[in-house]
C-alpha positions in Angstrom: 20.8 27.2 37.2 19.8 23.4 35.9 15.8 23.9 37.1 13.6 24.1 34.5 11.2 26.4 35.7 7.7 27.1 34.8 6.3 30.5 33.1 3.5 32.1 33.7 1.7 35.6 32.2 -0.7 37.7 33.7 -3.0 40.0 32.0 -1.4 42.4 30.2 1.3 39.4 28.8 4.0 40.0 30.5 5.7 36.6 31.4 7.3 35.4 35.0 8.5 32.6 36.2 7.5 30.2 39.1 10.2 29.8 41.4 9.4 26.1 43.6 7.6 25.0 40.4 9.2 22.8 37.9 8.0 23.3 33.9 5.6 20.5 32.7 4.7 19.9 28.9 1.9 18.2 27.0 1.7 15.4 24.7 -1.4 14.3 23.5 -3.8 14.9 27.5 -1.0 14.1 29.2 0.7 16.5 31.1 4.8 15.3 31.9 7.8 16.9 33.7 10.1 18.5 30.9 13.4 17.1 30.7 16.7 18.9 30.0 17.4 16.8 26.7 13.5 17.9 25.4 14.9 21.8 25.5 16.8 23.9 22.8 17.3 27.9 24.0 14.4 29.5 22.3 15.1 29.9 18.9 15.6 33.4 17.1 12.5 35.1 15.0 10.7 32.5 17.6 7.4 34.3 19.1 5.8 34.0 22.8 2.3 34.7 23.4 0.1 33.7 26.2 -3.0 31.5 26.0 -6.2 32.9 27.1 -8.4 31.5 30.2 -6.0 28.8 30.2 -4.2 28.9 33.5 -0.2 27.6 33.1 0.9 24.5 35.1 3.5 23.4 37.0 5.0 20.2 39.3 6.1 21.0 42.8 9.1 19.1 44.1 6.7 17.0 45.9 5.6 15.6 42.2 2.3 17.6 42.5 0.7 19.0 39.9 -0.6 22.7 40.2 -2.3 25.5 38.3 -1.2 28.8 38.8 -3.2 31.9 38.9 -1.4 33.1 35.4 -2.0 32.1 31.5 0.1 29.3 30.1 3.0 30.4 27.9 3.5 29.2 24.2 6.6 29.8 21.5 5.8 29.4 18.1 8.5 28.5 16.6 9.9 29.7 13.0 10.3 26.8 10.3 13.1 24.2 10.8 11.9 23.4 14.3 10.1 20.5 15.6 8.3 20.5 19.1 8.2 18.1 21.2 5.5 19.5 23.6 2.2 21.3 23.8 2.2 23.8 26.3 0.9 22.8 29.6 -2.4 24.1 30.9 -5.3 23.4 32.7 -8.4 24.0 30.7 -11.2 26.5 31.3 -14.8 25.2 30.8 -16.2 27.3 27.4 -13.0 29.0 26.7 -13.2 30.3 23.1 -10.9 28.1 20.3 -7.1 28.9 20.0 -6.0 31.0 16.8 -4.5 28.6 14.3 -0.9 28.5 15.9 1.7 25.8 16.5 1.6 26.3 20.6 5.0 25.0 21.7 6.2 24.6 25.8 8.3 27.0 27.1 10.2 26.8 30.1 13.1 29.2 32.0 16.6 27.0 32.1 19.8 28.6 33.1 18.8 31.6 33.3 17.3 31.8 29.9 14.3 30.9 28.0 14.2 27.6 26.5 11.6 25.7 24.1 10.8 21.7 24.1 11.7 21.1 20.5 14.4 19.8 18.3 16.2 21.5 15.0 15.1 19.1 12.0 16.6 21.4 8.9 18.6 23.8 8.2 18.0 26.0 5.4 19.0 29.7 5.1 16.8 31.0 2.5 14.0 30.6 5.0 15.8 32.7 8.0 13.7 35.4 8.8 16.0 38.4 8.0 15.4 37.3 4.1 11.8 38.7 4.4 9.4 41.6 5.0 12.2 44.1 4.4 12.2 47.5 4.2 12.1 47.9 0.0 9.7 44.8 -0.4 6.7 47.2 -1.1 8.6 48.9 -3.4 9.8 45.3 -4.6 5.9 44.6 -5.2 4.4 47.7 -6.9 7.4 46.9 -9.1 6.4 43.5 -10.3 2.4 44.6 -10.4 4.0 47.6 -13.1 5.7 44.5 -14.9 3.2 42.3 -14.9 -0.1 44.4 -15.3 -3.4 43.9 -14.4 -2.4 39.9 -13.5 -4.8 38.8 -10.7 -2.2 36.4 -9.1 0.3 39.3 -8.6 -2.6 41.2 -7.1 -2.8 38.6 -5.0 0.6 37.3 -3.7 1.2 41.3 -3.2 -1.4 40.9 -0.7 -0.3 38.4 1.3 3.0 39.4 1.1 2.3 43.2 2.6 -0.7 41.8 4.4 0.2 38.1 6.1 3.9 38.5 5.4 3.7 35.1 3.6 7.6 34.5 2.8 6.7 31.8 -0.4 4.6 34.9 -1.9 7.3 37.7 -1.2 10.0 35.1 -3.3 8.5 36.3 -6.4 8.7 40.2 -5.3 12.6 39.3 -4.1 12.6 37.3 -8.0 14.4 34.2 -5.8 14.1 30.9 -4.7 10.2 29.3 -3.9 7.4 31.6 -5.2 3.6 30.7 -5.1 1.1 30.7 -8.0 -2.4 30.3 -5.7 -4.8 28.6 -8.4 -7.8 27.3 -6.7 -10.3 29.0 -4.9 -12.2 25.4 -4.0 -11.7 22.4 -1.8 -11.8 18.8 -1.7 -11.3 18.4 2.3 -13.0 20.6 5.0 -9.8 20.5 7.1 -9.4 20.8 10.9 -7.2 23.3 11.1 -7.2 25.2 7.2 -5.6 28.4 7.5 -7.7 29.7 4.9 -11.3 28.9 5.1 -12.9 28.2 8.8 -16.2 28.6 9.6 -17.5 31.6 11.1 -18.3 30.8 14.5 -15.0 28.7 14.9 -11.3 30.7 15.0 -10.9 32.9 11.9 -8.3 31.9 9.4 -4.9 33.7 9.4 -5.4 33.8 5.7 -8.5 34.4 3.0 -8.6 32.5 0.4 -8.3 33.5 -3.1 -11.7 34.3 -5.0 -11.2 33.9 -8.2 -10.1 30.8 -10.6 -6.3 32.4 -12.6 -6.3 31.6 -16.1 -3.9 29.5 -18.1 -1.9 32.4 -19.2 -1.9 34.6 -15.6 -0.4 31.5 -14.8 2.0 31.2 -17.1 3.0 34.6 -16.9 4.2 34.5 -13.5 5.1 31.3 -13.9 8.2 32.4 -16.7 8.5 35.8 -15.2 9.6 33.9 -11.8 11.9 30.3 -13.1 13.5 33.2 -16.3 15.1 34.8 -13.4 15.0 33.3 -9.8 18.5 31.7 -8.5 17.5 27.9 -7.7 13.4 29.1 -9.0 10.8 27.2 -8.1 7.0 28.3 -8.6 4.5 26.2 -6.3 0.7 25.6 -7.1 -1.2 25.5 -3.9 -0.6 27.8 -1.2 -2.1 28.9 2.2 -4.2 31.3 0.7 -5.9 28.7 -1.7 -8.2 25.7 -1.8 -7.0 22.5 -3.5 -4.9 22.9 -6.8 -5.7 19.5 -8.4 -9.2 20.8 -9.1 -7.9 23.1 -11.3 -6.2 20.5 -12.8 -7.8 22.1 -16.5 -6.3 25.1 -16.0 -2.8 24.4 -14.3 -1.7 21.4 -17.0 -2.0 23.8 -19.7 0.4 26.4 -17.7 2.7 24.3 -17.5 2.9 23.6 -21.5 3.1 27.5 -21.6 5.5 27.4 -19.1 8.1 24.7 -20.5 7.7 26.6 -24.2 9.5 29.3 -22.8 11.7 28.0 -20.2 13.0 25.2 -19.6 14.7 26.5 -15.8 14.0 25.5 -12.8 11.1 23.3 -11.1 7.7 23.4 -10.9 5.9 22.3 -7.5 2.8 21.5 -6.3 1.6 21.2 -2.6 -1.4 18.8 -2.3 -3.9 17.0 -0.6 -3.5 14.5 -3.3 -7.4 12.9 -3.1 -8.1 13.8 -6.8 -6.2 11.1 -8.5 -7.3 12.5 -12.0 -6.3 15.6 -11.1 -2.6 15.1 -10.1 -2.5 12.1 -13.6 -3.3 15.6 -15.4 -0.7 18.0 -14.1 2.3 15.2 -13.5 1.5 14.5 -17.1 1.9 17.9 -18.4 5.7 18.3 -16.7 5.1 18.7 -12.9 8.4 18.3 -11.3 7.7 17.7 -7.7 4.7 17.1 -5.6 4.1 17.8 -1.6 1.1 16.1 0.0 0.0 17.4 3.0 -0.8 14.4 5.4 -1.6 13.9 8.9 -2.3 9.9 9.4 -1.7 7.2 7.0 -4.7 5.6 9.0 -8.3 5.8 7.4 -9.9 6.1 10.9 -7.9 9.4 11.6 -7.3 10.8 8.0 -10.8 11.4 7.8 -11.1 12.9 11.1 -8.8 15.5 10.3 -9.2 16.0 6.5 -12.8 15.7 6.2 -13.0 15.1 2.8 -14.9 13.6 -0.3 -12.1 11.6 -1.4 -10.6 8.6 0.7 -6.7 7.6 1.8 -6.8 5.2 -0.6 -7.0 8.1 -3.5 -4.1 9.8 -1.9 -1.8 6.5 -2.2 -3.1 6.3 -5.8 -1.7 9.8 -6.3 1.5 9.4 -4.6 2.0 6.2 -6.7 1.2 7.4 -9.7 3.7 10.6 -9.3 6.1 8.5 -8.1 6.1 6.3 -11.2 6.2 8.9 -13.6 9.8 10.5 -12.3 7.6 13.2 -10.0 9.6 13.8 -6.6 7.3 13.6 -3.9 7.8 14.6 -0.3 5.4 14.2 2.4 4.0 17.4 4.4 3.6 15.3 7.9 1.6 17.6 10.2 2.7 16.8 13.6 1.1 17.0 17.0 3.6 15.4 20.0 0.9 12.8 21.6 -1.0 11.9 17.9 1.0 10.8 15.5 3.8 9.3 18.1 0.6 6.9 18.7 2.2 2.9 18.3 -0.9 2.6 16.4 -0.3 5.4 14.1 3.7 4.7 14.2 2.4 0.4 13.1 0.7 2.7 10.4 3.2 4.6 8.5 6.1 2.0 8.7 3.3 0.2 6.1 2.9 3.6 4.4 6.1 3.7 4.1 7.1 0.1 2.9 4.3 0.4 0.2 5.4 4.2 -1.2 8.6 4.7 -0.4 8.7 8.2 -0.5 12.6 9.9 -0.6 11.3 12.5 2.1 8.8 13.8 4.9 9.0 17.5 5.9 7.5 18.1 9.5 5.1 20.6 10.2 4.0 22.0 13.6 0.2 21.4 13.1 -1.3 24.8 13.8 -4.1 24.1 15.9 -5.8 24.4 19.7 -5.0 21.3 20.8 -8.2 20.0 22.9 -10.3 21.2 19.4 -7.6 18.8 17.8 -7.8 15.6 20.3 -12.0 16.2 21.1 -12.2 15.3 17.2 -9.3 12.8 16.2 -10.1 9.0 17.2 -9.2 8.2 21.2 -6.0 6.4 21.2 -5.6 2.8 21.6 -1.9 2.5 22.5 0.7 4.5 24.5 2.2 7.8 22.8 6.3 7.1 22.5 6.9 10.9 22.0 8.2 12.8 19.1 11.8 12.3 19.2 11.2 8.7 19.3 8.5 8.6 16.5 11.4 10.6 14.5 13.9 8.0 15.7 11.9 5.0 14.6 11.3 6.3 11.0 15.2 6.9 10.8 15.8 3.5 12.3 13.1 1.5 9.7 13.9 3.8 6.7 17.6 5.3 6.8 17.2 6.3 3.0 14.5 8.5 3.7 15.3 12.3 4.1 13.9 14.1 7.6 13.6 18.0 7.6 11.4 20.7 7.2 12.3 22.1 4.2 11.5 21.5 0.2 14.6 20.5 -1.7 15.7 22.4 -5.0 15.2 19.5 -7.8 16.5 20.7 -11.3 13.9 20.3 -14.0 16.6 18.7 -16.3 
């Protein structure tokens, strides 16, 4: 009953475990033993799925390491949970990319399954149940008669029915966080986008919007959603976008529209934050909260991972400049248990920190395949210290600053 015991899957998917073989996960290329205080029993609305031509590993009681002849086992976890571990796998030579998933280790303990992660926010408008219910077509055909002929709605509707996105199905359920995708361009060729990859790489679980909304689609949904939502917030840059500070000449604007008619609720935007001009423009015209996406506050490995024709230094200018002007600004940390637990990337953010004191960081299970991840980021030059204990340092150095997963209702008043 107290061994954790490693899973395997053959063919078809079906999972078994390992009897004799103790459950490893993986942080960073390093494959460790999993320990009863990395496990939580698997979490519910979270998914298993096997990875392909990667055969699952395990430790024998003799402290050997050995593949087995089935496919290593992932949970992807729903939102509010932080891994702690990769799956552990041996690699295959010329195995094709991983889909764009947050591939967490999985283990039998006690007779049930188990994941290597930690709960980092609760927040019940996110559960699962809330979304893809059985009237939310009827929800969206609704909204598209309301609101006619407005390519936004078109849009959201799509990725509601399509990708089940729960931020565009808010504005369908008239609730909480709903998404206004703006910008159909880029200013960061990103590792792992979920909306634009190139065509012989993994395909994006989303497609990007093709078209550039007006001021007054916008605005539209914009005061159909924050007239009526409980706790409303509408969010520029989503999943199915590019980067929303671009269209900076088009959002600022929708906001003044926006604010004429209502002053309720908050108005969002999730970022990259690299054009500084951009984000001046839209905190000036009333933005109420900003969330920049972020995966190293080092220049070596923010550009390995972001790509981009703006530098770190741009971001900070952004952050600052919200920050100063009243803006709440959170941080969109995309995690990776063996990267960002780096002491030199830890030695990093404690001066990212001290210099833009931020009031919160929501973590994010970067959705990636993990040797694409690592063959690009920089090699490491000190010892990973784990997730839990990168998450204990930053409560440790800054016990003001807010840890979860979620975005936090701010009123517009």
């Amino acid at each position: 009953m107290s061994e954790i015991t490693a899973l395997y899957a053959d063919e078809n998917g079906e999972i078994f475990d390992a009897p004799g073989l103790s459950a490893m996960g993986r942080m960073g290329l390093e494959n460790v033993p999993l320990a009863a205080e990395d496990l939580i029993p698997l979490p519910e609305g979270a998914d298993l799925m096997f990875l392909p031509e990667r055969p699952a590993l395990g430790i024998s009681p003799e402290g050997e390491v050995l593949p087995m002849t089935g496919r290593a086992v992932a949970a992807l976890l729903p939102a509010g949970y932080t891994r702690l571990f990769l799956p552990a796998f041996e690699p295959a030579e010329e195995a094709e990319r991983l889909p764009l998933y947050g591939y967490t280790a999985v283990a039998l303990y006690k007779d049930e399954l188990y994941a290597a992660a930690i709960y980092t926010d609760e927040n019940r408008k996110w559960d699962p149940l809330h979304y893809n219910t059985r009237e939310l077509k009827k929800l969206v055909q609704r909204t598209k008669k309301e609101l006619k002929g407005n390519r936004i709605v078109e849009q959201v509707g799509r990725c509601s029915l399509e990708w089940h996105c729960c931020t565009a199905q808010n504005l369908f359920y008239r609730r909480w966080e709903a998404g206004i995708p703006s910008s159909p361009v880029c200013n960061a060729n990103c590792l792992g986008c979920i909306s634009l990859q190139p065509a012989e790489c993994c395909p994006s679980p989303q497609s990007r919007i093709t078209f550039r909304p007006t001021p007054e689609e916008m605005a539209q949904v914009g005061i159909y959603h924050l007239s009526v939502a409980p706790e409303g917030i509408i969010s520029f840059g989503q999943g199915c976008e590019g980067e929303p500070a671009l269209a900076a000449d088009r959002i600022a604007p929708a906001i003044g529209m926006i604010r004429q008619a209502t002053g309720k609720g908050q108005i969002n935007m999730n970022s990259n934050a690299g054009d500084t001009e951009g984000i001046r423009n839209i905190v000036d015209a009333g933005l109420d909260s900003l969330r920049v996406s972020i995966v190293s506050a080092r220049e070596e490995s923010y550009n390995a991972y972001y790509r981009a024709a703006y530098r770190l230094s741009d971001v900070k200018a952004s952050i600052r400049y919200a920050m100063e002007k009243g803006v709440y600004v959170s941080l969109n940390l995309l995690l990776f248990p063996g990267f960002n637990d780096r002491e030199e990337e830890i030695l990093a953010w404690k001066e990212f920190f001290r210099e833009l004191p931020v009031p919160m960081i929501q973590m994010r299970n970067l959705n990636i395949d993990p040797d694409a991840f690592l063959a690009v980021m920089p090699e490491a030059k000190g010892r990973a210290l784990g997730t839990r204990r990168f998450l204990q340092i930053l409560h440790e150095e800054f016990p003001g600053m807010v840890i979860g997963s979620f975005s936090h209702y701010i009123s517009a008043s």
